[in-house]
Each structure stands twice: as C-alpha cells, then as structure tokens.
N, C-alpha and C positions, 0 to 999 in steps of 0.2 A: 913867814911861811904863808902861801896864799891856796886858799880853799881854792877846789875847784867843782867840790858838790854844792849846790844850794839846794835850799829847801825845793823851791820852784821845781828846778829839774826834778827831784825825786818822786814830787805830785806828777809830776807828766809821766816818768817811766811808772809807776805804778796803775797808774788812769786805763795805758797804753796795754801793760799786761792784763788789765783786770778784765777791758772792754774788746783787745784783740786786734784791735785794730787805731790806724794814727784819727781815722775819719770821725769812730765811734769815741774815741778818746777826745779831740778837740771838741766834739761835741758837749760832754760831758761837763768840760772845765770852760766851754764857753769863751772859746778860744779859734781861729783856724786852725787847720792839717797843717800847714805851713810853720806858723810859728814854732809848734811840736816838733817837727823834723828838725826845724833849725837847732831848738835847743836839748833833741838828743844828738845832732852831728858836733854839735858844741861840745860836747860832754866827752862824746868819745872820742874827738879830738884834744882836747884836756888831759884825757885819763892814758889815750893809746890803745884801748881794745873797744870791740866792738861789743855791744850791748843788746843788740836785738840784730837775729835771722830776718831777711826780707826777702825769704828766696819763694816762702807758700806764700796762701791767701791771707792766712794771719799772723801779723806780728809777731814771731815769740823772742824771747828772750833768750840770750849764750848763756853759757855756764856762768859767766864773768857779768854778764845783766842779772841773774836769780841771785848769784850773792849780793851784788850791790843794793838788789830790790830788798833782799831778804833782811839785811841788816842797814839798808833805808829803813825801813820801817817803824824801826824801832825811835828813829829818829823824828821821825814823822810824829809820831806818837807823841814823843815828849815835846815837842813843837807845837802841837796842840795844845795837850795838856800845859803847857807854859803860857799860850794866848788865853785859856781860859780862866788859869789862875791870876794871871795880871788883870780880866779886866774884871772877876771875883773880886780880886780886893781892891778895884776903883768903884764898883758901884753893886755888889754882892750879887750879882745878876752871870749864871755862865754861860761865854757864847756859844757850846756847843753841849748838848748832855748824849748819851748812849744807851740805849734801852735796847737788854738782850730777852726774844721773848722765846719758853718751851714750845718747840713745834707740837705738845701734845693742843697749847692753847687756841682756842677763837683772836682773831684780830679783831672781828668789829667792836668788845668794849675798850679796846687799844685807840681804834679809829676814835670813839665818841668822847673818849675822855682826851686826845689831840686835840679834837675839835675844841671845846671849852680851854685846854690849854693855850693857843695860839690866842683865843680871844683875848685874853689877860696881857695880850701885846711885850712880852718878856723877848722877844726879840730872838729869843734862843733856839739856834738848828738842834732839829733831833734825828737822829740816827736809828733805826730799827734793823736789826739782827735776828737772822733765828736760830736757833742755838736746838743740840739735839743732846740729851742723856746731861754728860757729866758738862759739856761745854758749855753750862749754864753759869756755872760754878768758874770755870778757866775764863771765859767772857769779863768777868768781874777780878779778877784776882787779877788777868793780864793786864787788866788796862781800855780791854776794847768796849768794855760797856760801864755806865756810871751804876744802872741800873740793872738788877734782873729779877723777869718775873717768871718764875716757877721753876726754881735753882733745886732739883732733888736729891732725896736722900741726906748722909750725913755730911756735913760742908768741911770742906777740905783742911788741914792747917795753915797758918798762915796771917790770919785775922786781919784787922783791917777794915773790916762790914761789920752791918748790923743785918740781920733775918728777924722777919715778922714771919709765921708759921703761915701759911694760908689754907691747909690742912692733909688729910689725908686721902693718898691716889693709892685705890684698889686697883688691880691686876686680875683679871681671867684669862686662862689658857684656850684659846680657841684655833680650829681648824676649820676647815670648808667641807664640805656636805661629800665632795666628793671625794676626799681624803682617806687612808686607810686606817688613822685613828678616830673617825667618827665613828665606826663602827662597834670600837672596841668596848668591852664593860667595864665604866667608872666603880671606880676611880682608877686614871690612867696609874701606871706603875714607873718610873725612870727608865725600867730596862725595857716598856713599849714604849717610849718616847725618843730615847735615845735612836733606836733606830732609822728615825725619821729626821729629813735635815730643818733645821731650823733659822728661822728670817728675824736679825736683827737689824735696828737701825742705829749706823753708824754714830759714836761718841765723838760730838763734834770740838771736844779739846783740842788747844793747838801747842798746850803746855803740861797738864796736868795729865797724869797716866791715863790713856781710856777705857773705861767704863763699860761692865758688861756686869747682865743682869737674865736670868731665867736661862742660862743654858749651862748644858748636863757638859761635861769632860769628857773630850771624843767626839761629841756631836757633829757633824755635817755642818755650817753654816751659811749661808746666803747673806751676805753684808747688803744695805739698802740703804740710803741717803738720810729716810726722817723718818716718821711714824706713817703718814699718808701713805709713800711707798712700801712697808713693812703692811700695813692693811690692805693693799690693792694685791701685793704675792701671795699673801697667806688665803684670801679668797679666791685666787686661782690655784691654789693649790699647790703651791711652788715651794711652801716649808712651815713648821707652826710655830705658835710661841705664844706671848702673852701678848694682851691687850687693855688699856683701859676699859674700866667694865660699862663706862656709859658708850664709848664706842663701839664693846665689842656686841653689847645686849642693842645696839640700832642696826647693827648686819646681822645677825642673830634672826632678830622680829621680821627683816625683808628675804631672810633664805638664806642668807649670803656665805653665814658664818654660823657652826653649832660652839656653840660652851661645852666645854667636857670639865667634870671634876676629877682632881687630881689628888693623888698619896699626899705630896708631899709641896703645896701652893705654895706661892710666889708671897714675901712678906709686904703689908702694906705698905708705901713707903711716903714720908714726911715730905711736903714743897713747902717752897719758901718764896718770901720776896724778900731778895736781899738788895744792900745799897753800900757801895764805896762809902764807906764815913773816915774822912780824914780827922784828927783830932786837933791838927794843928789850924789848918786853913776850915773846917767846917764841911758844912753842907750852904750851898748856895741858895738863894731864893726860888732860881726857877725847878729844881730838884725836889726842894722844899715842900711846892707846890704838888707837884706830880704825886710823889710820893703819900701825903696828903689824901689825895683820891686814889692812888691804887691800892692804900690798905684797907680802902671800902669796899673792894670787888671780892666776891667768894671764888671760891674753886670752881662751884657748880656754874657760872657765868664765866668762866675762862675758860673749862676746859670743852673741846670740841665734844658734840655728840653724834 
C-alpha cells in the first residue's frame, strides 16, 4: 500500500490555511510559493479532489481540504511529539516544549524568563499560546501545550499533569459609568442584572466542554475573543460582567469602569500552573528548567493590571 500523505504535505496545507495565503505560508516554512503549489497539486493529484478554493484573494480550503487538514492534525501532533520523544531519550533534552498562557496574564515575566532560558543554550523551540477560560486546561490535556500557566478553577478528569496552585483570582462586577446599572442601589439584585446583556469572553477549548462563568440563565450575551476585548465592550458600555479586581480597580481609578456590589458575587477561583508529566518517559531537562522558574513567579506579577 503506498501513502500518499506525507508529513511534509500536511505542514504546508496547514501553514497555507492558518496564513491564507501560498505567499504568506512559503514565507513562514522558509520555502518558495512555488515549491508549495507543487506539493499541494501533488497531493490532490494523489488523492483526486481538490483541497483549497483559488477562485478569492485568499486561500481557503474545500470541504475535502478542512477534513484532511482537521484530522492532519492530529497527526502532525504525534509526529512531533514522536521527534521530541526520540531525541528525549537520546540526550534528555526536547526539541520542542509548548507553553499555553491565561490571556488574563502579563507576557513580559514570560519574555524575561525566555530570555535567561535561551541563554542555557537547550537548543529547544518554544511555542506560546494564549489560551482563554477553560482552554487552559484543553491546551494541556490535548496535547497542544507541554505547559500551562494560569489553568483555572477546578482541573478537568483525566490526569496525566501535575498543578502547583499559584493562587487565588478575585472577580468584581463592573460596568461603565454610563451604564444603566451604575446607577442602581447596591447591592445589584440578579433580577436587575439579568436585564442587561452581558460580555463574556469566549472558552477557548477545542476539546473540553466550554466554560462559562458569572452569567445568570436568560441573560442577553455578547460573546468576545479574550478578556482585553471583554474590558474594552464593557467600558463602552456594550454589556457587564465581572472582572479581575486588579483590572477592574485600574479602569475604576481613571473613570472608565464603576465596581458595584452585588447580592450574590462571583466565587474566588483557584489558578494553577500545571505540566504534562508523563510517568513513563518523565519530564525532560529543558521543561525541567522552565518549570523551575515559573513556580517562582506569583499571581500578582502575572496577572495584568
């Protein structure tokens, strides 16, 4: 029987859907536009159907390209994870790790602790993610992250990782000044809250059920990408909801955002830093290391203010 997917191809159709284009995609893998064409007309001459629309400006993919990309993937995956585990156990060092971070967090002690990482000459690509609500948790369970920092709430079934607490993230309910529950007298009530539609941001699981937190049954909802865009609607005034309290007490102090106290508040809830721990094959040296230094970082230096 002879294959007619290779890995190769599956890196280029992916590259090609992810960037949209043959131009931006040879770019990426450091390759011509050329060579890319060749070896998707290759493919779908192999297989008999065609794989990407070329009729717009960008690339997209046939119904018969998204399955093959979809469950490429999967394969891609273990094609990694198999070059990492081989050369793991030729010199305990792996060539790629995956760090998925909460978009509530700061990048720069990310960036500083990079920096000192790379010095240590581990040779090892790293990957950064940003992961929203429960896809902190699906990041690490799927596969796509080795690492994750600030996996919330309670950690799925499944096990497989370890979590270090890194502690607890308070929630305040806040709206915009020009809002029609600023006005109202705290503590807000569910049946004044309900009324009003509410901005969450999108659970960026791509396995695990998603995740939703602070809204009443019925409510109006406004779905929004991360927590950034969930802050930017809620201070125009587009729907309310909760906020970390050191973000929401710095819009708060410049006008942006009032705090209101509520009946019935949002519960504290637990982050973590969790890590893929294999029991069989370990933890690798350059993981080892990372890890190492991000369980010196607190909350208060990770999370945005």
């Amino acid at each position: 029987m002879t294959i007619r997917i290779s890995i190769e191809a599956l890196e280029v159709i992916d590259a090609i859907a992810r960037k949209g284009s043959f131009a931006a995609a040879a770019e990426s893998l450091f390759h011509v536009p050329s060579a890319l064409t060749y070896t998707v007309r290759k493919l779908e001459e192999d297989l008999g159907v065609t794989l990407f629309d070329r009729s717009g400006h960008r690339a997209r993919l046939t119904e018969a390209g998204a399955e093959l990309l979809n469950e490429g993937r999967h394969l891609l995956d273990a094609a990694l994870a198999l070059e990492s585990h081989v050369k793991r156990v030729a010199t305990g060092i792996e060539t790629h790790i995956g760090i998925a971070i909460n978009d509530l967090f700061n990048m720069q002690p990310i960036y500083a602790l990079l920096q000192a990482f790379y010095a240590q000459g581990f040779g090892t690509r790293v990957k950064l993610t940003r992961e929203v609500f429960g896809g902190s948790w699906d990041a690490l369970l799927s596969g796509r992250a080795d690492i994750s920092i600030g996996a919330p709430g309670e950690a799925p079934a499944g096990g497989g990782y370890a979590t270090k607490l890194l502690g607890q993230l308070e929630f305040v309910f806040a709206v915009a000044p020009h809002h029609a529950l600023a006005k109202l007298q705290e503590p807000l009530e569910n049946q004044d809250i309900i009324k009003y539609r509410a901005v969450a941001a999108a659970d960026s699981s791509r396995n695990l059920p998603p995740r939703t937190s602070g809204i009443l049954s019925g409510q109006d909802v406004l779905t929004v990408p991360d927590m950034q865009s969930k802050l930017e609607a809620q201070i125009n005034g587009l729907g309310v909801g909760y906020l970390p309290i050191q973000l929401a007490n710095r819009y708060a102090a410049q006008g942006s955002l009032i705090i209101k106290q509520v009946a019935e508040p949002k519960t504290i809830a637990p982050t973590f830093l969790a890590w893929r721990n294999n029991r069989k094959t370990g933890i690798g040296k350059a993981q080892q290391w990372l890890l190492k230094r991000l369980e010196k970082l607190t909350l208060e230096e990770l999370l945005i203010h």
